[in-house]
C-alpha positions in Angstrom: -0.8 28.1 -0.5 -2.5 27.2 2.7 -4.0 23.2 3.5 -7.4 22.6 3.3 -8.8 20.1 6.0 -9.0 18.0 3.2 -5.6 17.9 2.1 -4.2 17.5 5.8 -6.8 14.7 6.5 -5.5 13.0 3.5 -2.2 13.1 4.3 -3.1 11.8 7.6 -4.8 8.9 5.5 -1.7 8.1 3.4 1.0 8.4 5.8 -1.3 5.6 8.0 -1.2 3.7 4.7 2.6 4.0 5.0 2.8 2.5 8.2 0.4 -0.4 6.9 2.8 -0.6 3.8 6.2 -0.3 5.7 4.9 -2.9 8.2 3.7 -5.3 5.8 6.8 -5.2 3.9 8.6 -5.7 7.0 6.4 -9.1 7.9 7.5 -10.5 5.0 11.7 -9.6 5.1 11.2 -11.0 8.8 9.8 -14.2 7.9 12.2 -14.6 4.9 15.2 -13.7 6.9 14.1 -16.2 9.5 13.4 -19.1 7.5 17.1 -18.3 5.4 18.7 -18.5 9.4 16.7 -21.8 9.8 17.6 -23.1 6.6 21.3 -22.6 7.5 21.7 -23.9 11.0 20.2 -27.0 9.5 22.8 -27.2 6.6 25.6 -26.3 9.4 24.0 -28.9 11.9 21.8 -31.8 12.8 18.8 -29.9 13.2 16.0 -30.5 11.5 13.2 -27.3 10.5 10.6 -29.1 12.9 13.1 -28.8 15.9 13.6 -25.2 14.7 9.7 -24.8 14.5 9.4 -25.5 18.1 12.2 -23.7 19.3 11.0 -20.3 21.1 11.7 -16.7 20.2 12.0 -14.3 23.2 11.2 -10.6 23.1 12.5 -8.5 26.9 14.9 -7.3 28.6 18.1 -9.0 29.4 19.8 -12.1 28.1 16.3 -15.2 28.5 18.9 -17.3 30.2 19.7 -15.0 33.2 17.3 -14.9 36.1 17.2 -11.6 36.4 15.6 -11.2 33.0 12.1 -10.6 32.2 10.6 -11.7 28.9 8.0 -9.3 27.2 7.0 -11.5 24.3 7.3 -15.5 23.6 6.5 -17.4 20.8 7.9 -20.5 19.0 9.7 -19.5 15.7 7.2 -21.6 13.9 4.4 -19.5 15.1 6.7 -16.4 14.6 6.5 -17.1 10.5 3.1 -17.7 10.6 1.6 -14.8 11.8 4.5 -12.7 9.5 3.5 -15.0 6.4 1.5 -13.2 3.4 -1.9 -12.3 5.3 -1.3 -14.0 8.2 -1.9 -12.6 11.8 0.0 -9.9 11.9 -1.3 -8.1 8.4 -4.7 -8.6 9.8 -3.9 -6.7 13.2 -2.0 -3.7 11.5 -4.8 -3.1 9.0 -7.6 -3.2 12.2 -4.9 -0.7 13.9 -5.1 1.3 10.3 -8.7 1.6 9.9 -9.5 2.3 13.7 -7.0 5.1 13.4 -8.2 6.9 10.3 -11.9 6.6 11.2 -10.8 8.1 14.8 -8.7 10.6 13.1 -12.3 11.2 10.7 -14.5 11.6 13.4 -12.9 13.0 16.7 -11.1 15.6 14.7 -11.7 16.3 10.7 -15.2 15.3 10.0 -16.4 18.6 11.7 -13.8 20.7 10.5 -14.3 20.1 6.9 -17.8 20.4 7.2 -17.2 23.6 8.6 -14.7 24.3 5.8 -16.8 23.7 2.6 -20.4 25.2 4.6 -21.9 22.2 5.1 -23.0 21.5 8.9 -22.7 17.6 8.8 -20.7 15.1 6.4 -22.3 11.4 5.5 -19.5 10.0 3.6 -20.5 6.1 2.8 -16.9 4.5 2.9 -16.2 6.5 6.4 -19.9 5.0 7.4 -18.6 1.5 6.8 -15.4 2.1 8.8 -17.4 2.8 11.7 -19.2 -0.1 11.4 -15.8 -1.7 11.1 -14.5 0.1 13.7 -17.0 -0.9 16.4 -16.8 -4.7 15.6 -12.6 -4.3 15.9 -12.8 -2.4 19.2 -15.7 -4.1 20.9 -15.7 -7.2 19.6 -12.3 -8.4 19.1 -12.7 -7.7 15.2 -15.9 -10.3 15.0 -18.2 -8.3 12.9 -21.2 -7.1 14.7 -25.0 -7.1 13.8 -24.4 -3.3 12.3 -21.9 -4.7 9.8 -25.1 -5.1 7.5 -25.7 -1.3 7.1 -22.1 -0.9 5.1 -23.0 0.7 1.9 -19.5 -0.3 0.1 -17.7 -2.5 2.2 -20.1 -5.7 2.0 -17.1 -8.4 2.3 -18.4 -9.9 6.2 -21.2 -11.5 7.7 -22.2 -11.1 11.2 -20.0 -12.8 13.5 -17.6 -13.6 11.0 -13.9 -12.3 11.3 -13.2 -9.2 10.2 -10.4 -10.0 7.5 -8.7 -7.1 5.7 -6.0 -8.1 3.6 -3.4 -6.3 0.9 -6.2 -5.9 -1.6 -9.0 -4.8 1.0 -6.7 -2.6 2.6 -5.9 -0.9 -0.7 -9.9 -0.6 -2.1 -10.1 1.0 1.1 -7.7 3.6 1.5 -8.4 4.2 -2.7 -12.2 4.6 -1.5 -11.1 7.6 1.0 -9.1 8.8 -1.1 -11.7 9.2 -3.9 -14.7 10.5 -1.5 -12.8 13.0 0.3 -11.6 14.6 -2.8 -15.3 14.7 -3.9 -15.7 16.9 -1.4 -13.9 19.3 -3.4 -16.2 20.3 -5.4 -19.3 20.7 -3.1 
């Protein structure tokens, strides 16, 4: 049996909602690994967590003492568990990467071609509305929700110029929303 549009555009949806899941799951081994590593070079040594805090993590090519190296990434590992704890940083920037990518997915490639496919010549689906708005204050405005953030029809959680914040839960009504509208196309 031949894939609709629909079906392959879902899939596209829920192997991006892999990623978000994988990732997330990952933040939190990191942190946990990292803090079981602290927690023993203090039992084997002198050091205490706050000197362990402040030490730095290096991410580049090349061992960080030799010259010749060039660091990519640094960070203290204090600040590396805080962006990997429970909703910290690095949730927040994987869901923006998430929703970017399935709206550009929606509208540079699908949105025609499943209009096309059920006989309709343009699709207004609310919860892909909203991501645009989403979208746009993510992309041009460093994920501070613009002015147009008051048109979302189901996604009401921001104010202007507020942060855009999508954690576990958010992310999940989300992806459950697409999930649910696309399918209604189904039976148009």
């Amino acid at each position: 049996m031949k894939k609709t549009k629909i079906d392959e555009f879902l899939q596209v949806v829920d192997e991006i909602y892999g990623v978000y899941l994988d990732s997330t799951n990952g933040f939190c081994c990191i942190k946990e690994k990292t803090e079981s590593t602290q927690k023993e070079s203090c039992r084997r040594s002198n050091l205490t967590m706050q000197y362990l805090n402040n030490r730095k993590v290096f991410y580049g090519k090349g061992n960080p003492n030799d010259p010749k190296s060039y660091p990519l990434h640094v960070c203290t590992q204090g600040e590396f568990k805080k962006r990997n704890e429970d909703n910290g940083k690095n949730y927040k920037v994987i869901a923006n990467l998430c929703l970017v990518q399935i709206y550009q997915y929606w509208d540079s490639h699908y949105r025609n071609k499943i209009a096309e496919e059920i006989g309709k010549k343009t699709l207004e689906i609310n919860i892909m509305g909203d991501l645009k708005y989403f979208r746009d204050s993510i992309i041009h405005h460093r994920g501070i929700a613009l002015e147009n953030i008051k048109k979302c029809k189901i996604l009401k959680w921001h104010k202007v110029r507020e942060e855009i914040n999508i954690d576990r839960e958010k992310c999940e009504e989300i992806i459950r929303s697409i999930k649910n509208q696309i399918n209604n196309l189904r039976h148009h």
